[in-house]
C-alpha positions in Angstrom: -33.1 -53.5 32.2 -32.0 -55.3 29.1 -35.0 -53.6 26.9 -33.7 -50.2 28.4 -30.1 -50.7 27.6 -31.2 -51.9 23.6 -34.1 -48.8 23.3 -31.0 -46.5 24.6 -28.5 -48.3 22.3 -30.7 -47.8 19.1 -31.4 -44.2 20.0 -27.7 -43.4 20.4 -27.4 -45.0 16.7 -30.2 -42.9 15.6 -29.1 -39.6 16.9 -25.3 -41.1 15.3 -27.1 -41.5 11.4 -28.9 -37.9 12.3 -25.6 -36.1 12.5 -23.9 -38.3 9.8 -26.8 -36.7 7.2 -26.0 -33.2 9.2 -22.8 -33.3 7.2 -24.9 -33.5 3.9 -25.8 -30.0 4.1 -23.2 -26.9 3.9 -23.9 -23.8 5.5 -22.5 -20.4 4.6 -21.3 -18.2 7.3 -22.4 -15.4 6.0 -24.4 -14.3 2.6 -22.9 -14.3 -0.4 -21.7 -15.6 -4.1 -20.1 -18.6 -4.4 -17.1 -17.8 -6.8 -15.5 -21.1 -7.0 -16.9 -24.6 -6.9 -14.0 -27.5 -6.3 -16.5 -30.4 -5.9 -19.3 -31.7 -8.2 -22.3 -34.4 -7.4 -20.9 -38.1 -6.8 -17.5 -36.6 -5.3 -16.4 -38.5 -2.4 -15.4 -35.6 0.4 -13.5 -37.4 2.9 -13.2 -35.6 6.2 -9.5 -34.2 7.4 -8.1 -34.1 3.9 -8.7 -30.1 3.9 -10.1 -29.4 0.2 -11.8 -26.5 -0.2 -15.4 -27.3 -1.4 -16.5 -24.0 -2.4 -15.5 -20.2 -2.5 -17.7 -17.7 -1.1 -17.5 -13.8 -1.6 -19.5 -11.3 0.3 -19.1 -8.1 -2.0 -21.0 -5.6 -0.2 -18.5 -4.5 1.6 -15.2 -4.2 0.0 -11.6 -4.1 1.6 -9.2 -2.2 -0.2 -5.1 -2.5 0.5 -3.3 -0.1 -0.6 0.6 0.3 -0.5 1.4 3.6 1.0 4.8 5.3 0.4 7.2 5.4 3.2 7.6 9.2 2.9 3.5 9.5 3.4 2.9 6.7 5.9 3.0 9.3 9.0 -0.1 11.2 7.3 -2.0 8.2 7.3 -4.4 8.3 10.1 -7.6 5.4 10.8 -10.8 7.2 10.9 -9.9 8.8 7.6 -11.4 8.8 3.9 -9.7 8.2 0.8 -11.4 8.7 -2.9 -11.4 5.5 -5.0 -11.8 5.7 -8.6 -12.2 2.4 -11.2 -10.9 2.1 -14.4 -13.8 0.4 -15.4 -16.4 2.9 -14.1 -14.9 6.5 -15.5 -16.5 9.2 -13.9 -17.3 7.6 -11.0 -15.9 8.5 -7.3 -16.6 6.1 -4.1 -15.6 6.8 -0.3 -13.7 4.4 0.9 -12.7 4.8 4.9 -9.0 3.8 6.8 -9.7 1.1 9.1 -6.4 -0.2 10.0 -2.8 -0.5 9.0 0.2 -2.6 9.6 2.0 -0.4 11.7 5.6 -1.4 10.1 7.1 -0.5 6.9 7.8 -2.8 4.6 12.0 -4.1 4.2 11.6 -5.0 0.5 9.3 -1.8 -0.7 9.2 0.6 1.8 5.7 0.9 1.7 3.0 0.5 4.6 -0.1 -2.0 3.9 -3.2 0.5 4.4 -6.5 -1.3 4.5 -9.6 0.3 3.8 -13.6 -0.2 3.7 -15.4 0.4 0.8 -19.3 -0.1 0.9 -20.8 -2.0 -2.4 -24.2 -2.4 -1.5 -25.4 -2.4 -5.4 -22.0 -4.8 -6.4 -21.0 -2.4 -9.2 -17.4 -3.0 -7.9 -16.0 -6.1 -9.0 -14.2 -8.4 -6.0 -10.3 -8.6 -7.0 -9.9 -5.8 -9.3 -7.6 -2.6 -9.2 -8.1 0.9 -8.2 -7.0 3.9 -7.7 -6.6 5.7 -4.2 -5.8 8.9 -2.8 -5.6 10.4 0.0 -7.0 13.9 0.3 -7.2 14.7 4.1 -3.8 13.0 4.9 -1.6 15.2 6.3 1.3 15.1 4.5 4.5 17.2 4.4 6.2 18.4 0.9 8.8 16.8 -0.5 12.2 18.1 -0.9 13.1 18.0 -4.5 17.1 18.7 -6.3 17.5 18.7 -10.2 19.0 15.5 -11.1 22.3 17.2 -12.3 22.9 18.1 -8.6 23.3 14.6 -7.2 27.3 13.1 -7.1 26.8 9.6 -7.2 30.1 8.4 -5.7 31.4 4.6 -3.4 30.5 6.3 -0.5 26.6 7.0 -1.4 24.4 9.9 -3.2 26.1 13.3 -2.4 25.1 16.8 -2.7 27.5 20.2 -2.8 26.4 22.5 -0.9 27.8 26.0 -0.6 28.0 27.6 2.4 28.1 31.6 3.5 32.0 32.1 3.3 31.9 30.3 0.2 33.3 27.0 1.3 31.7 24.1 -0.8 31.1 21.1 1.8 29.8 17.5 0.3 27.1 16.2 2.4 25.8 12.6 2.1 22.1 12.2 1.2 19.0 9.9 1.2 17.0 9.6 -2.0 13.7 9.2 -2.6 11.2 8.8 -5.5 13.4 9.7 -9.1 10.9 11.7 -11.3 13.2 11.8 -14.1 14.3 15.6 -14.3 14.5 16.0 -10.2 15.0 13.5 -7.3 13.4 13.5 -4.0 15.5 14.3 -1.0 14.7 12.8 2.2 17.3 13.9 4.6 20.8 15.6 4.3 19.8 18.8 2.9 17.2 21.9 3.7 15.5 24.5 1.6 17.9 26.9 2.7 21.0 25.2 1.9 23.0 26.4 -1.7 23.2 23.3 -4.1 26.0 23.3 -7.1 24.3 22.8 -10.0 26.5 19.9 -12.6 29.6 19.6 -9.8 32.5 18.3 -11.7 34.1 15.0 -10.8 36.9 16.9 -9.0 34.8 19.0 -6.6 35.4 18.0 -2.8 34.8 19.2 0.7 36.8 22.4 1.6 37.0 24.3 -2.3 36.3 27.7 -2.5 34.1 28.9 -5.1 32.4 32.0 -6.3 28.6 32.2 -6.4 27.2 33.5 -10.1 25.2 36.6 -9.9 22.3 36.4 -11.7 22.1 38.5 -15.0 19.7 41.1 -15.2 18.0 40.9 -18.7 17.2 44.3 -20.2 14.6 44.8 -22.7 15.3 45.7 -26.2 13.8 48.8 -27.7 
């Protein structure tokens, strides 16, 4: 019994020193490139501490996030394709396909993270770059535009004058969009068939009557 209990006792130390040199030898997950190496021969890795030895990319297929507007998240559908263009490679158009999104819309940019799949199987794409992304098949409805001139910008928020049919001017509170300079995006507070007053004066306010310019008909000189 005593021979048995030593031959088991240096087999349990044997099979102890086999999975002590175990740790000698890292395997990958998955295939890939390491991009980053944090340890070199002679380095003393002490187990626990949490270092990260190496970096490891696989670049055949890509994931792409995109920041999608707020006023074209409800186009966004999974299952759909998107065209990616590279600044690097001009001329060149990959498919890249919606996988999944975040399902909220972001407090501080009111955007909504859209991830995609891009395939890479040659690795002309470069991991951690920038691209470009749009979004042919999303269904997406037109914006309502103003001139810029058209806006009041007053304490109680971005205002619009609108005219209505007996000629009664009524200030309606809007939501702005995207500014493009020379016109603003609406989001909500007026309609393509409302009548906007174009450069309102200060003064103007809810319950003025005006008169609606008839447009000049322009005669051809002979």
């Amino acid at each position: 019994k005593l021979k048995t209990a030593s031959v088991e006792s240096a087999s349990a130390e044997v099979r102890r020193l086999e999975e002590l040199k175990s740790f000698t030898r890292i395997r990958a997950p998955f295939a890939g490139t390491i991009t980053a190496r944090n340890i070199d021969v002679g380095d003393l890795i002490v187990a626990g501490v949490g270092k990260e030895l190496f970096h490891l990319a696989q670049t055949r297929k890509l994931r792409v996030f995109v920041q999608v507007p707020e006023t074209m998240a409800r186009g966004i559908r999974s299952s759909q394709t998107a065209e990616v263009t590279i600044p690097e490679l001009p001329g060149r158009t990959f498919i890249a396909k919606i996988i999944r999104n975040a399902g909220v819309i972001a407090s501080d940019s009111r955007t909504l993270l859209v991830e995609l799949e891009l395939n890479n199987p040659k690795g002309e794409i470069l991991a951690g770059g920038y691209a470009q992304v749009r979004f042919n098949k999303a269904k997406i409805s037109e914006a309502l535009t103003l001139p810029a001139n058209t806006v009041i910008f007053r304490s109680e928020g971005p205002q619009v004058g609108i005219v209505k049919s007996d000629g009664i001017v009524e200030l309606r509170a809007v939501k702005l969009g995207r500014d493009f300079g020379q016109t603003i995006e609406i989001l909500t507070g007026v309609s393509p068939k409302d009548s906007v007053i174009l450069n309102p004066p200060d003064t103007l306010a809810t319950g003025a009557t005006v008169l609606i310019a008839q447009a000049v008909k322009m005669e051809k000189i002979r």
